[in-house]
N, C-alpha and C positions, 0 to 999 in steps of 0.2 A: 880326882874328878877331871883334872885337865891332859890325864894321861888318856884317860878314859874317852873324852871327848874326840882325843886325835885318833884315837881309835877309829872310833866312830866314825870322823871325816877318810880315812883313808880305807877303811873297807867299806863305806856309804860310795865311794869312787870309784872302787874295783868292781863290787853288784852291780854297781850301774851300768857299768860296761860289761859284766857280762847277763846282764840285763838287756843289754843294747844286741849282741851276740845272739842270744836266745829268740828276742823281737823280730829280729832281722832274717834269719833262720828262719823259724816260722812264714813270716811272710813270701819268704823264698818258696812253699808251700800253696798257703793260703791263699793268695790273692790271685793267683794264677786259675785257681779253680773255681774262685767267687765270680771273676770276669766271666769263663767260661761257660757258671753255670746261670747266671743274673744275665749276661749277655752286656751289652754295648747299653741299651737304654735301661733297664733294671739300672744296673749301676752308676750310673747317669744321675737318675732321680733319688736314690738313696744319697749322693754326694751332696747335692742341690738341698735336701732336706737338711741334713747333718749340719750343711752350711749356714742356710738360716736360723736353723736351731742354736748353732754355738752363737749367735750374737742373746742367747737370751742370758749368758754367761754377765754379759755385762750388767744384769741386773743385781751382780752385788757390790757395785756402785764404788769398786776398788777396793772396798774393806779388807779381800784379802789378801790383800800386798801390804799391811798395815799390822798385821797381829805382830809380829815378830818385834818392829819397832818399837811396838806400847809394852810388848811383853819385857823387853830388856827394860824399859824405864821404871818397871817394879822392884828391880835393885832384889830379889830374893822376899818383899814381902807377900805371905799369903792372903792376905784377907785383897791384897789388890788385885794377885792373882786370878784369886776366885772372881770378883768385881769385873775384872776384865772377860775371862770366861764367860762367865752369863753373859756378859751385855752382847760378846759376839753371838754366841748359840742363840742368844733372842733373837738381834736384827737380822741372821742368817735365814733364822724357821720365817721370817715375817717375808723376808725375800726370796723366799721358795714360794709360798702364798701368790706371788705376785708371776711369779715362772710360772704356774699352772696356771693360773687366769691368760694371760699372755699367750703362750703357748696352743690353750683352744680357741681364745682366737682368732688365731694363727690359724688355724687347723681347718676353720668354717673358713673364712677369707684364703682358702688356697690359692684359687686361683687369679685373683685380684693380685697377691703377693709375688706369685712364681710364676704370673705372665700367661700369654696363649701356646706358648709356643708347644708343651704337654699333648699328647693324646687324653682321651677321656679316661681312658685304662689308667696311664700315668697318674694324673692328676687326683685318682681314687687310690692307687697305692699311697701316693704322698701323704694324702690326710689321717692314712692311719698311721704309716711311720713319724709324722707330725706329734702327734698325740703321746706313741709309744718313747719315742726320743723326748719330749716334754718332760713325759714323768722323770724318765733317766736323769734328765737338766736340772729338777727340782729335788733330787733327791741329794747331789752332790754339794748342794748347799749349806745342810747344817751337817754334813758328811765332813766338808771340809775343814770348819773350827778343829774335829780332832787332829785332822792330819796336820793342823797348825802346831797344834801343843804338841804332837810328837816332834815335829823338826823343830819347835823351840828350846827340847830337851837333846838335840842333835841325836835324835834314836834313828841314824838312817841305816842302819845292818838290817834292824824290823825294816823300815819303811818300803829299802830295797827288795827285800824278799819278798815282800806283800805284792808288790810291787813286779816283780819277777814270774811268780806264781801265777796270776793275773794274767800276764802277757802271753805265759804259756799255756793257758787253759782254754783263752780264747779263742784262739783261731780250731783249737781241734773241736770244741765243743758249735763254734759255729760251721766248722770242714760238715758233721755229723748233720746239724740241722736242714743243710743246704742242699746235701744229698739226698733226704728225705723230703726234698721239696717245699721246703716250707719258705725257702725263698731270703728277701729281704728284711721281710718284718718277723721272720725267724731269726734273722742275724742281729737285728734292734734288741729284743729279747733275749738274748743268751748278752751282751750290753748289757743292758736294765740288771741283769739278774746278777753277772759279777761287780756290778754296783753297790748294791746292795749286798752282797756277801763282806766283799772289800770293806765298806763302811762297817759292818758289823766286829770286823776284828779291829776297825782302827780303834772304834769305840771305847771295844772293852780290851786292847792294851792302853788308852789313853787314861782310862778310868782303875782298874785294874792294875796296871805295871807302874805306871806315873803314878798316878792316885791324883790324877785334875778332880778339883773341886769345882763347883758351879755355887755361886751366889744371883738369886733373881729377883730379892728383897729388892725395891726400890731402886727402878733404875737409874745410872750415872750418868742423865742426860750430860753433864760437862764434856763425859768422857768420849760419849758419842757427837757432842759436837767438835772435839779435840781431835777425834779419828775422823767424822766426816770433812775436817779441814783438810786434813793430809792427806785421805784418800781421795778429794777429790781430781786431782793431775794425775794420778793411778788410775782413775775411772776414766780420765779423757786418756790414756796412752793405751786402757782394751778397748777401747772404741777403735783406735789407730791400726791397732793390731787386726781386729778382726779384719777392718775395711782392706787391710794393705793382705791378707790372708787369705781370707772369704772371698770376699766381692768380686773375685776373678767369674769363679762359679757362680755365682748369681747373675754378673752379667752374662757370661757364658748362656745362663739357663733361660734369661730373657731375651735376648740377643738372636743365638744360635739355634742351642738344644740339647736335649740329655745328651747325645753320641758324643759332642765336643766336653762337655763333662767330664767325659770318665775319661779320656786323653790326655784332660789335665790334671784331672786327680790320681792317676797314674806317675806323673811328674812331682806332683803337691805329696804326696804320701810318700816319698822316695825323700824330698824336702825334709819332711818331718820327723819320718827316724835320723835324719842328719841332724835337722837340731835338737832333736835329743839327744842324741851320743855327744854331740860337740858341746853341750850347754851343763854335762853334769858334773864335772870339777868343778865348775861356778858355783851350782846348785847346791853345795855342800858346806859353801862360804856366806853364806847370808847371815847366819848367827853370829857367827865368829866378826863381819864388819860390823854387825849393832854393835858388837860388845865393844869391841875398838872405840869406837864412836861416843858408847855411852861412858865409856870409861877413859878417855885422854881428854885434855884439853886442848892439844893440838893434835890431832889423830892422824894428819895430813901425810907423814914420813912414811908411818906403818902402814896407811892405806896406799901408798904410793910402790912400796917392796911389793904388798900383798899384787895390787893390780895386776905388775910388769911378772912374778913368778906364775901365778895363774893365765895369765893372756902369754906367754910362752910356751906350757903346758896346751891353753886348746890349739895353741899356734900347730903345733905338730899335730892333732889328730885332725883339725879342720881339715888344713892341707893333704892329710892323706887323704882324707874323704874325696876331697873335689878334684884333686890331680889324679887319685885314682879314676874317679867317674868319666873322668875327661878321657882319658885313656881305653879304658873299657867299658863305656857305657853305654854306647850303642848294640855292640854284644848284649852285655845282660838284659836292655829294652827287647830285643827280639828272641831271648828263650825265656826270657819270665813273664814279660805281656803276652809277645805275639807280635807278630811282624804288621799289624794292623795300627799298633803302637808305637812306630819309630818314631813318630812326631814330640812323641814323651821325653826324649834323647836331649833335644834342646829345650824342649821346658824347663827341665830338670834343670839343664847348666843355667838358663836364665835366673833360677829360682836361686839356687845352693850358691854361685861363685858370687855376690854381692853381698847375699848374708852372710860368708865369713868374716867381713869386718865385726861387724856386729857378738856374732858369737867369740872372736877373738878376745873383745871387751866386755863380755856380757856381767861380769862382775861390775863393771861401771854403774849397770842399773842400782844394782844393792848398796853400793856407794851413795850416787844418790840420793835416795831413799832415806839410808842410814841419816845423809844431811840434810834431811828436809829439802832438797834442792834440784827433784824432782821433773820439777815444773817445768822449766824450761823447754826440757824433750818434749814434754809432752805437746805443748805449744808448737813446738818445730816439727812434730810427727804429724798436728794436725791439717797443717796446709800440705804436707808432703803428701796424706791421703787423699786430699780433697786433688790434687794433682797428681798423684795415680788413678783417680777413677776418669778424666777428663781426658788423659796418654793414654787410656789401657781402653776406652770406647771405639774411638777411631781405628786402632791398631788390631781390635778383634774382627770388626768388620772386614777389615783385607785381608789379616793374615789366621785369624780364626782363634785357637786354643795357644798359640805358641804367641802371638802379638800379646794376649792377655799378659802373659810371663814375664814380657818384654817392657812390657808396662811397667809391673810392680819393679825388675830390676832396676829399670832408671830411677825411679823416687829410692828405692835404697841405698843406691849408689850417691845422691845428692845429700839423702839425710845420715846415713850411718859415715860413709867415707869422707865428707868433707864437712858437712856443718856441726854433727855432732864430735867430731872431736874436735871442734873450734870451743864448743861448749866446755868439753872437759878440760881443757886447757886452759882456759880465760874464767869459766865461769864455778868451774868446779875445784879447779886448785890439782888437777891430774898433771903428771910432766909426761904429755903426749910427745914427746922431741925426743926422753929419751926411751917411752914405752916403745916406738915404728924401727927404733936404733936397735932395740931388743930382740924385734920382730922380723925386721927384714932379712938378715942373714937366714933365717931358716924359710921363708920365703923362695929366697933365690937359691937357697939349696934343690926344694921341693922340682927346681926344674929338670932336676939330672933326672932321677925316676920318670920323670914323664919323655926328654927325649929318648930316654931307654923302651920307655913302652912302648911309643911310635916305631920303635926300630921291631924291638920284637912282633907289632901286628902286623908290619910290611913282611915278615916271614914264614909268621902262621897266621893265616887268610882262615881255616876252617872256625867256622863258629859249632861250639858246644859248648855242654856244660864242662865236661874235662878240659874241652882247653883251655876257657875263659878261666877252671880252677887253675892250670898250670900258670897261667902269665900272668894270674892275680899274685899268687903265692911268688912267682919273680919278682912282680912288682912291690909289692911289701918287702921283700930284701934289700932289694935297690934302695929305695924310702928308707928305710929303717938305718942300714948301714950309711946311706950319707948322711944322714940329718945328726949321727951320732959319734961318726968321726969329724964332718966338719961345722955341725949349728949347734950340736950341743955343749953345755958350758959344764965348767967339772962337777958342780951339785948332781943337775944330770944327770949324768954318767955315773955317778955314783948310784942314783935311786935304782936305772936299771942294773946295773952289777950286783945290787943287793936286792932285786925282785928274782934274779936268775940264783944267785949263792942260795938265798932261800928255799926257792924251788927244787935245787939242787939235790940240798940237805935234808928235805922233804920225802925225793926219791930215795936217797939212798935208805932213810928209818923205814 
């Protein structure tokens, strides 16, 4: 079983990434011909809606950053199992009830909600992609208790694939819609519909491969008041999230206007395959801290290995990300947006270079968690949002889609780089002193590939797609070879010598 599990975690990390490969691709694609064909304002208003729509997300009130927790405290009995089951899949379906109701409305009060600043056209696309994204929001509800019990049983090869599948089907099945004209609320809809497919196979491997049981006899009010305890600093940390996320585009959308929208959801979406590729080593470790947790008595040593191995690991992909981008990112803004979109160039970097600290330690969240000891962040994210929306108002006004950015960097920079690792240190029992000791060396490695890359664009000036291929593909050399003759430590060097001998051995059979 626990050979099996590691299985699971290290090719749940390798899907993921070529997961993230496939994603990214795609979009390499897709979004280029979505702007083109939606234009400036289409895409604008579709962003603005999605936006508002994911804070309906928070109406499951934390619960599901909480399964994992309660599931490890069942110690292997089933009937608590089952018990636990039901009571999620109930409060779940009762909190989709509330998404719908919510959600329309949302839908009548559009324009009360999403300001004057719409055209009338606008403002009647809105209401229907309102509606069409609503159902989408309520349908991932009790969708997501399965995906719970599957990553409780570490199935991430399924989850990734599922997973994979999805990402790929997407963009070509909405490429096809958009060409036919059917626009944005064609692209909502082909959404909606791998929702609903997705969820139908989590289902029935959840049900079928696991064999999850559900008990709905008599519900375990205890249990739900036991989970509404603990989720409630997880229900204030997606409030924080959306606000520090979202609310760029919402003011943006009241403020400015759809065109600045889509500028910076150009930047936000670039963001957001970053923290996905950067956050799925962590993602694969969440079991594995309950179990620590539920099972030492002083867990503190082995969470403190786990942390500093894992935040080492995204150390190196973070860095290449943003040292890349930094390097080459104004190229790729102007062949994959449009020169219309250079402004997205420094969005981006306002967006991605602050949350590295953050995704460095992202494991810290599930730490927490794991200790009940949550809270805190949450509390310290909540002024830090309330003080990005009051930085990020003034700042849009003058400097438009790029001040918004600017905005949330700073609260990131005050909460992730310096108070919360005050937290982890003092509050949490982390040894932050010698986790930045771990970190920094490959840090200040990361800088050789970047004055390399400045050197090589000072020589090839032409922007294309081949060249941007050639200096990327230098650039990853550069990266790869320093960080691995001087950051990496001999474990290491080892794992990649044994992902290459493997590969090797692979080719020759």
């Amino acid at each position: 079983m626990i050979d099996n599990r590691s299985k699971q975690r290290r090719l749940g990390v390798v899907l993921g990434y070529i997961n993230f490969l496939v994603k990214m691709g795609t979009q390499l694609i897709y979004v280029p011909i979505m702007l083109s064909i939606l234009g400036q304002n289409e895409y604008g208003v579709y962003q603005l809606v999605a936006s508002v729509i994911s804070y309906l997300s928070l109406l499951n009130f934390g619960f599901g950053g909480s399964y994992l927790r309660f599931y490890a405290q069942c110690n292997g009995d089933s009937d608590k199992e089952k018990k636990l089951n039901g009571t999620f899949l109930t409060v779940f379906t009762v909190f989709a009830v509330f998404v719908l109701i919510l959600g329309l409305l949302i839908s009548v009060n559009a324009q009360v909600i999403l300001g004057n600043k719409l055209t009338s056209d606008e403002l009647a696309l809105s209401k229907v992609l309102l509606i069409i994204l609503t159902i989408n929001m309520a349908l991932t509800f009790p969708i997501s208790v399965f995906s719970s019990i599957i990553s409780s049983q570490e199935a991430f090869i399924f989850q990734k694939v599922v997973e994979l599948l999805k990402n790929a089907v997407n963009p070509f099945l909405t490429i096809i819609i958009l060409l036919l004209g059917k626009g944005s609320v064609g692209l909502v809809c082909v959404t909606t519909f791998l929702t609903i497919l997705a969820g139908v196979v989590n289902v029935w491997y959840a049900i079928a491969k696991i064999g999850a049981k559900f008990s709905f006899r008599k519900l375990d009010f205890n249990l739900i008041r036991n989970i509404s305890a603990f989720s409630f600093f997880i229900f204030l940390n997606s409030i924080i999230d959306q606000i520090n996320w979202n609310v760029d585009k919402f003011l943006l959308g009241r403020l400015i206007g759809s065109a600045a929208i889509a500028i910076y959801s150009v930047g936000a979406q670039i963001n957001s395959i970053y923290t996905q590729a950067s956050d799925m080593t962590a993602s694969v470790m969440a079991t594995q801290v309950n179990l620590i947790v539920a099972n030492n008595n002083d867990p503190m040593e082995k969470l403190n290995v786990l942390f500093v191995k894992v935040g080492r690991v995204q150390a190196y992909i973070v860095l290449a990300i943003v040292s890349g981008f930094f390097v080459l990112g104004k190229d790729f803004i102007a062949l994959w947006a449009g020169k219309n979109y250079g402004e997205a160039y420094y969005i981006t970097l306002f967006l991605i270079a602050p949350e590295a600290i953050p995704l460095m330690q992202s494991l810290g969240v599930d730490i927490q968690r794991a200790l009940n000891k949550h809270q805190v962040r949450s509390i310290i994210y909540a002024g830090l949002s309330i003080g990005n929306i009051i930085i990020s108002i003034p700042l849009i006004y003058k400097f438009g889609a790029a001040g918004a950015a600017f905005g949330t960097a700073i609260s990131l920079l005050i909460g992730n780089g310096l108070i919360m690792n005050m937290v982890y240190e003092k509050y949490i029992g982390l040894n932050i002193v010698f986790f930045w000791k771990q970190i920094f060396p490959i840090i200040i490695v990361s800088l050789i590939p970047v004055l390399g890359g400045f050197i090589i664009n000072h020589f090839f000036l032409r922007v294309s797609w081949s060249m941007l291929l050639l200096k990327g593909i230098i650039f990853i050399i550069m990266y790869f070879v320093s960080e691995y003759i001087i950051a990496m430590n001999n474990e290491e060097r080892n794992m990649v010598t044994n992902v290459f001998r493997s590969r090797m051995k692979r080719d020759k059979i």
